[in-house]
C-alpha positions as CSV (number, residue, x, y, z in Angstrom):
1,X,0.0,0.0,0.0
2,X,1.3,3.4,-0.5
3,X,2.2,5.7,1.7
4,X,0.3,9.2,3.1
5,X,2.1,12.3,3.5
6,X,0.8,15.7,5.0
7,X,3.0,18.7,5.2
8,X,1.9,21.3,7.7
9,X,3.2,24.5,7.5
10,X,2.9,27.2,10.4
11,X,3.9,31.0,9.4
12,X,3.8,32.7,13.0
13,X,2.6,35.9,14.2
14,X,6.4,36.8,14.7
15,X,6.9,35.9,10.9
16,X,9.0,32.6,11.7
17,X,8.1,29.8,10.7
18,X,7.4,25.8,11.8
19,X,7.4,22.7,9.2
20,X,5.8,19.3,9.7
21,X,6.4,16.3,7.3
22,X,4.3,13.7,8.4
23,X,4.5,10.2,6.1
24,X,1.7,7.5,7.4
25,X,2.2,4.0,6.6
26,X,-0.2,2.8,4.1
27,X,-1.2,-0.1,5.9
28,X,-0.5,0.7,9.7
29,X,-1.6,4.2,9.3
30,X,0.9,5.4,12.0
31,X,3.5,7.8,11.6
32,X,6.4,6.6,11.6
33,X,8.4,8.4,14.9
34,X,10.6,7.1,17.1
35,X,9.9,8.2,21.0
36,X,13.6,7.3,22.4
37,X,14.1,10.5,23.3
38,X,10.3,11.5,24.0
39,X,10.0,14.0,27.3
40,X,9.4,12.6,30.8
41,X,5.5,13.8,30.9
42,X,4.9,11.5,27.5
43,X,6.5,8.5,30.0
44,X,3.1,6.0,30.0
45,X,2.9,6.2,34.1
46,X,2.7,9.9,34.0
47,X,-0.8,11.1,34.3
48,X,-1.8,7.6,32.7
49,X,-5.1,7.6,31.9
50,X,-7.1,5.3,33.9
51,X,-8.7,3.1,31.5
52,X,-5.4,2.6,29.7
53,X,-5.0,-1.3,28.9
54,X,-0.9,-0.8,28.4
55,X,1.3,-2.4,30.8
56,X,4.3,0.4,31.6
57,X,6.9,-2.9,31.7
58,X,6.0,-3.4,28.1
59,X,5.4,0.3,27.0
60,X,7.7,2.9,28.5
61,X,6.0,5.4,26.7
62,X,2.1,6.7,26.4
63,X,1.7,6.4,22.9
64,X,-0.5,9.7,22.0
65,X,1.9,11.8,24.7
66,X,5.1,10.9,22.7
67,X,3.4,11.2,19.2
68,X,2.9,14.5,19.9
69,X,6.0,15.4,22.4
70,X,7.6,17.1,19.3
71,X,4.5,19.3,18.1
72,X,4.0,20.7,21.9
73,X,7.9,21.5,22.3
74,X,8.2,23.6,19.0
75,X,4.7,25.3,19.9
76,X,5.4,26.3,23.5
77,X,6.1,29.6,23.3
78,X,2.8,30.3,20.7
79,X,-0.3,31.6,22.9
80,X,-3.8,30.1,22.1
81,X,-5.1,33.4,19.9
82,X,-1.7,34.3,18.4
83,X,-2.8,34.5,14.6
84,X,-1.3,32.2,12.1
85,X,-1.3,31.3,8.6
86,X,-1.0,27.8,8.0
87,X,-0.6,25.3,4.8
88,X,-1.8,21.6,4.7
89,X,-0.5,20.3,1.6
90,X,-1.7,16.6,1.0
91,X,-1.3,13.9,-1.6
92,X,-4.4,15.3,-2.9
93,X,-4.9,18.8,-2.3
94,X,-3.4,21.7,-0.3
95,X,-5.5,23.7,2.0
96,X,-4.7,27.3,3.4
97,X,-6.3,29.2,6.2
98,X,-5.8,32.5,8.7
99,X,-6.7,31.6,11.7
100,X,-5.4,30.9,15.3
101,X,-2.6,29.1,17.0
102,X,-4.9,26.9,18.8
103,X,-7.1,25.7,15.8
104,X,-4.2,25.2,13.5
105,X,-2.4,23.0,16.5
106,X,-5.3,21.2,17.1
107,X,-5.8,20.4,13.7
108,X,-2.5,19.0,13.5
109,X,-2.9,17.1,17.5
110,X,-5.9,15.7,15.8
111,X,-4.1,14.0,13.2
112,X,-1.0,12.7,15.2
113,X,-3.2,11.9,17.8
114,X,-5.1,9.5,15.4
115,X,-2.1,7.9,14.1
116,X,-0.5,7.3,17.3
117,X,-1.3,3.6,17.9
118,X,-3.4,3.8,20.9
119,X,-5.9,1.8,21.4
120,X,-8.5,4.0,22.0
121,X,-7.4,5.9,18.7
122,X,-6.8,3.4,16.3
123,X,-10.7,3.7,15.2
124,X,-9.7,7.0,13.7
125,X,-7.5,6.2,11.5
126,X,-9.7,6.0,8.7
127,X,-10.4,9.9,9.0
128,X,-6.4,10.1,9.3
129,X,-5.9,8.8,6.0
130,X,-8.2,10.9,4.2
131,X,-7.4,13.9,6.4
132,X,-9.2,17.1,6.3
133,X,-7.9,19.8,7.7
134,X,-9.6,22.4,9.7
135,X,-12.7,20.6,9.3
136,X,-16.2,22.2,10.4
137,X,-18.2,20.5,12.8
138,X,-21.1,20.0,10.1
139,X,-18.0,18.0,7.7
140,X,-16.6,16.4,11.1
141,X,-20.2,14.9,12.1
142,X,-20.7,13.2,8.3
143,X,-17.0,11.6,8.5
144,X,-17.7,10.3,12.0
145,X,-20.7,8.5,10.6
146,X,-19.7,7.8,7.5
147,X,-16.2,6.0,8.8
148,X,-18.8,4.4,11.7
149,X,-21.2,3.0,9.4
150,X,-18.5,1.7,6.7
151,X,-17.4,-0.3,9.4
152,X,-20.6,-1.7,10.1
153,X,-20.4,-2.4,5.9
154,X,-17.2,-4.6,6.4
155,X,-17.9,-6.4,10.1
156,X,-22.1,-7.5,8.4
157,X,-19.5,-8.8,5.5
158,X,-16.8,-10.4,7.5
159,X,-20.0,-12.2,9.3
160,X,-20.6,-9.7,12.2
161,X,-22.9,-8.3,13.3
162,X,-23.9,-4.2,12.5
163,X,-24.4,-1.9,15.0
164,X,-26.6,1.1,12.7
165,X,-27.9,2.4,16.3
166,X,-24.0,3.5,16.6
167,X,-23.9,2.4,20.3
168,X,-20.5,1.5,19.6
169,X,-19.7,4.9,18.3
170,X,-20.7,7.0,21.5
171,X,-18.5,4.0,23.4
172,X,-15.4,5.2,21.1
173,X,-15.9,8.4,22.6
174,X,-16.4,8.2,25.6
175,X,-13.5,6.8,26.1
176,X,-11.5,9.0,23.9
177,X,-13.1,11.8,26.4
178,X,-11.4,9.9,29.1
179,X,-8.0,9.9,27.4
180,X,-8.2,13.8,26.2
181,X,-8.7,14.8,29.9
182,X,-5.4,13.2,30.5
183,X,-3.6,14.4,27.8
184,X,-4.7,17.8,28.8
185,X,-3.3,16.8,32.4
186,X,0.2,16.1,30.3
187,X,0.4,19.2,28.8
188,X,0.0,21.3,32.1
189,X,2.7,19.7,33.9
190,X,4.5,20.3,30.3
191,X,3.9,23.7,29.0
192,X,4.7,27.1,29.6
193,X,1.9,28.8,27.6
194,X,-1.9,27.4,26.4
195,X,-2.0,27.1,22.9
196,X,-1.5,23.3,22.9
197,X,-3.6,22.8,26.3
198,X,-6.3,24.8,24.5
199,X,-5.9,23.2,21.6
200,X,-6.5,19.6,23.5
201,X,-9.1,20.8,25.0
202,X,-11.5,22.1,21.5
203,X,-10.4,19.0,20.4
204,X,-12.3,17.4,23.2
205,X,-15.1,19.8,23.7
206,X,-16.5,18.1,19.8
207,X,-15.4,14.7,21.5
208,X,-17.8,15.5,24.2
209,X,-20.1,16.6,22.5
210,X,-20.8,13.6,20.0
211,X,-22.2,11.3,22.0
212,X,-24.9,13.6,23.3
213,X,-25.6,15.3,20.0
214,X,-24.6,13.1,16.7
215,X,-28.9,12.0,16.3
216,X,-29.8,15.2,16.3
217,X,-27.0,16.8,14.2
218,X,-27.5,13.6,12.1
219,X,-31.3,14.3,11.5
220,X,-29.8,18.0,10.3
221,X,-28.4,16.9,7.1
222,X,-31.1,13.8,6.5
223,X,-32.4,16.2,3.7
224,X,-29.2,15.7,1.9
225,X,-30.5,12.0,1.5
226,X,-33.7,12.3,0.3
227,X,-33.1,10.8,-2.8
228,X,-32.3,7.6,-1.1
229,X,-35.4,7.9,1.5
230,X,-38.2,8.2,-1.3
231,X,-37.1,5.9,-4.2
């Protein structure tokens, strides 16, 4: 399978600038980054989160904490509503946007955070691989159920059973709720400003949110399906 790569480019406030090549195995989906060297606070007893199935003899490291170690170092002198202009380029496209430190980061957290081999991530990485940038929550909401329900597609064929109620969907994040709030914890103990705590925690105020609101922001866009309701 080929491989993925997304190129983030941050041009900040103070006219510097900070590059991110990011190459995702095409069958893992991970990025491929060694965490040898990862900080203390990414270390998988610090602040582990309690749900976490890793065993610290066998993982020295929390695998979200030292995928994004490197991210959270470069950006922690960058304050949550510093404006900056950032470039996504992508095998398919390239996408450009003015907007602020702590959107762009967590646009970028999102994606590294997917592709991090947790276990409680590792249902993302479909929306990893066909990353969208900056997404709105309207676009977010129709990937979540779309990747959801594909699954469903492949377990009915693989002799499963489907879950179209998406019970196991609000499950995914509830947990990934869980994990955010300790991430955040990480980042406190880690960071000297908020742009990357802030960024964690938008990131997790639409994780939050899903589980309570995904029916009814569903049965918003049902009108884009009408064709398939009255034939």
């Amino acid at each position: 399978m080929d491989k993925t790569h997304v190129n983030y480019r941050f041009r900040l406030h103070d006219e510097t600038a900070e590059v991110m090549d990011l190459t995702l195995d095409g069958r893992s989906l991970e990025v491929d980054r060694a965490c040898t060297d990862a900080p203390d606070w990414a270390r998988l007893e610090f602040n582990q989160c309690p749900h976490c199935p890793l065993d610290p003899a066998e993982h020295a490291y929390c695998p979200v904490a030292a995928g994004i170690a490197d991210v959270i170092l470069r950006f922690d002198g960058v304050f949550s509503h510093d404006e900056v202009d950032l470039e996504v380029v992508t095998d398919e496209r390239t996408i450009t946007s003015h907007t602020t430190a702590q959107r762009a980061i967590g646009s970028l957290l999102g994606l590294l955070i997917a592709t991090s081999g947790c276990p409680y991530t590792n249902y993302l990485k479909p929306m990893a691989r066909f990353h969208l940038p900056l997404a709105s929550e309207e676009e977010t909401i129709f990937r979540i159920a779309g990747m959801y329900l594909l699954a469903q597609y492949f377990m009915k064929h693989d002799g499963g059973n489907a879950d179209l109620d998406l019970a196991g969907l609000m499950k995914i994040y509830d947990d990934l709720h869980i994990l955010n709030t300790s991430i955040a914890g990480r980042l406190k103990s880690a960071t000297k400003t908020d742009s990357s705590v802030n960024a964690i925690i938008l990131l997790d105020m639409f994780t939050n949110l899903v589980p309570y609101s995904i029916e009814e922001r569903m049965d918003e866009i049902r009108h884009l399906f009408d064709a398939y309701l009255k034939s």
